[in-house]
C-alpha positions in Angstrom: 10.7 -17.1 -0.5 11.2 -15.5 3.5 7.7 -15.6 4.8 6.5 -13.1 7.8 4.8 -14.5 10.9 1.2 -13.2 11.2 -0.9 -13.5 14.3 -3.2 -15.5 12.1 -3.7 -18.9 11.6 -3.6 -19.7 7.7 -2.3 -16.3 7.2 1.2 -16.0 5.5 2.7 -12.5 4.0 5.7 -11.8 2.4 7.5 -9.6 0.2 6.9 -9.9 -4.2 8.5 -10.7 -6.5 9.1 -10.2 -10.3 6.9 -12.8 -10.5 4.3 -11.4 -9.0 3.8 -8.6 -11.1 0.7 -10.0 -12.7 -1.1 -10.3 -9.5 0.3 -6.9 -8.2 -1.2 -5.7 -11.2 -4.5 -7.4 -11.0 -5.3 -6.0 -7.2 -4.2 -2.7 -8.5 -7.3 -2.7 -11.1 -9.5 -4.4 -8.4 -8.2 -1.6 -5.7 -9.5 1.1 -8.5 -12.7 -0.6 -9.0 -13.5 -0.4 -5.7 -12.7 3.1 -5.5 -14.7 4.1 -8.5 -11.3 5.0 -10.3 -10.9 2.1 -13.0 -10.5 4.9 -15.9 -7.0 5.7 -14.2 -4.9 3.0 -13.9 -2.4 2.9 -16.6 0.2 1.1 -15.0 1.2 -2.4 -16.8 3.5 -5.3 -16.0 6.4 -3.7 -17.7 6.1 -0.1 -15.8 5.9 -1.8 -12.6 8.8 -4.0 -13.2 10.7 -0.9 -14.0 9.8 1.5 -10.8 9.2 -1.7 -8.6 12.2 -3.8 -9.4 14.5 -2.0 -11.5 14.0 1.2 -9.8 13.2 0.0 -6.7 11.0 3.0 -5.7 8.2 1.2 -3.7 7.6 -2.0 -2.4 5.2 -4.8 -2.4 4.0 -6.9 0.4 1.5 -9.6 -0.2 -1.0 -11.4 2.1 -2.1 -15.0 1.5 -4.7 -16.9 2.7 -4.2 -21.3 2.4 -1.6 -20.9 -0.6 -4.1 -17.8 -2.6 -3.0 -14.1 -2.4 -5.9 -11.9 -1.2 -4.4 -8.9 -0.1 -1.2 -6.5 -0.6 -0.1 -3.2 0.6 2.4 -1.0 -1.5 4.6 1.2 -0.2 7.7 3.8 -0.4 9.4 5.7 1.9 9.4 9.3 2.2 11.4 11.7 4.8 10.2 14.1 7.6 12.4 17.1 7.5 10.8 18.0 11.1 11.7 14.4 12.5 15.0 14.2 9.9 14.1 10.8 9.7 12.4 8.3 6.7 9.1 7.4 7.4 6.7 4.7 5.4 4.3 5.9 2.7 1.7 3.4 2.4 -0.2 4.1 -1.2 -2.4 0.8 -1.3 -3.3 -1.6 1.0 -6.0 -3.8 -0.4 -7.6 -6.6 0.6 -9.9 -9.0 -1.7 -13.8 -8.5 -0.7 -14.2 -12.4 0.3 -11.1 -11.9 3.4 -12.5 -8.5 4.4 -13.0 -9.2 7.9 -10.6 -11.9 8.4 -7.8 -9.9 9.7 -5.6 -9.6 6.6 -5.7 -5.9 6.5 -4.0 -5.8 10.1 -2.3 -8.3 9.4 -0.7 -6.5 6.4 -0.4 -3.2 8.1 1.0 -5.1 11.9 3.8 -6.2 9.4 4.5 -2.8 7.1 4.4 -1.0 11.0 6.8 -4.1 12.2 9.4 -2.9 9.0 9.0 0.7 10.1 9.8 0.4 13.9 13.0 -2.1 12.9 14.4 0.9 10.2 14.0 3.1 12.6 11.2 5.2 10.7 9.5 8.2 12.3 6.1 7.2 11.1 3.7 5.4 8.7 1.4 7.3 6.9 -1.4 6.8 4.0 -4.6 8.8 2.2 -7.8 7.0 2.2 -10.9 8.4 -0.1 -13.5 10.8 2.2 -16.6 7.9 1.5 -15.1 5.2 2.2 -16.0 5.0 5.6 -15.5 1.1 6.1 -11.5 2.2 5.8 -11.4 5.0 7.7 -13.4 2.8 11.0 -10.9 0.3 10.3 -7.8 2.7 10.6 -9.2 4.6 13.5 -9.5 1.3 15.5 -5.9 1.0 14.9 -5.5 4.2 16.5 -4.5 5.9 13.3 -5.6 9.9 13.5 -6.7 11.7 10.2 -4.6 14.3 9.3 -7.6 17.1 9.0 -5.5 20.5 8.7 -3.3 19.2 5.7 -4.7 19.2 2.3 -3.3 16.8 -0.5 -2.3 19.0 -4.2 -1.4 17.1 -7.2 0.3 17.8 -10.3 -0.6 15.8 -12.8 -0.4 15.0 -16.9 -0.1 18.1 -18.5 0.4 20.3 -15.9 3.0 18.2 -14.6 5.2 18.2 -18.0 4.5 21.9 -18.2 5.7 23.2 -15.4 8.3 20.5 -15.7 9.7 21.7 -18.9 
């Protein structure tokens, strides 16, 4: 297993695999938990093998902390027809209540920003929830700006394989 330097003592992250799916899974649930969003998550271990792995359409990093995983952030890459370059998409980026604080998050975000800048991405980007406030301080200090004037639209479920069809 390659293992990332952190600027942490005690702090190790690196990139999952198959074998991790179990605990991908798990901070998944405990992500939607947190967000009050529980009811939604239909992913299973096979699904995420399949898009993960197989597919290879996002990416997993994992933060642990003195041999225990507490934290990951999942990604994919999408492409800025404006820059006419790839940039990151990060979709989660959780960290286990008992290390919030510690450093993992920017730990875990330093190192998805380090893969960006060496694949010559044009930027990183990610949604966070409008209440969670703690998040959105924590990506501000980072000197991440919100994105006010765009408005997310989703197609979803039925509509999805409707208009699909």
């Amino acid at each position: 297993m390659e293992y990332y330097e952190t600027q942490i003592e005690g702090f190790r992250i690196r990139k999952a695999g198959r074998e991790d799916i179990p605990v991908v899974l798990e901070l998944i649930k405990e992500l939607a938990e947190y967000e009050k969003m529980s009811d939604d998550v239909v992913a299973t271990p096979k699904l995420l093998e399949e898009w993960i792995f197989d597919k290879e359409k996002a990416h997993v990093l994992l933060g642990e902390a003195e041999g225990e995983i507490v934290g990951m952030a999942l990604y994919f890459y999408n492409f800025s027809t404006f820059l006419g370059r790839a940039g990151i998409y990060l979709e989660d980026l959780y960290v286990k209540p008992s290390m919030r604080g510690s450093g993992m998050g920017k730990a875990l975000l330093t190192r998805l920003a380090r893969i960006a800048v060496e694949e010559g991405c044009g930027r990183m980007e990610w949604s966070c929830l409008n209440w969670n406030t703690p998040s959105i301080g924590f990506y501000k200090s980072l000197g991440a700006v919100p994105m006010d004037e765009w408005t997310v639209y989703r197609l979803a479920k039925d509509v999805l394989d409707e208009l699909g069809r």
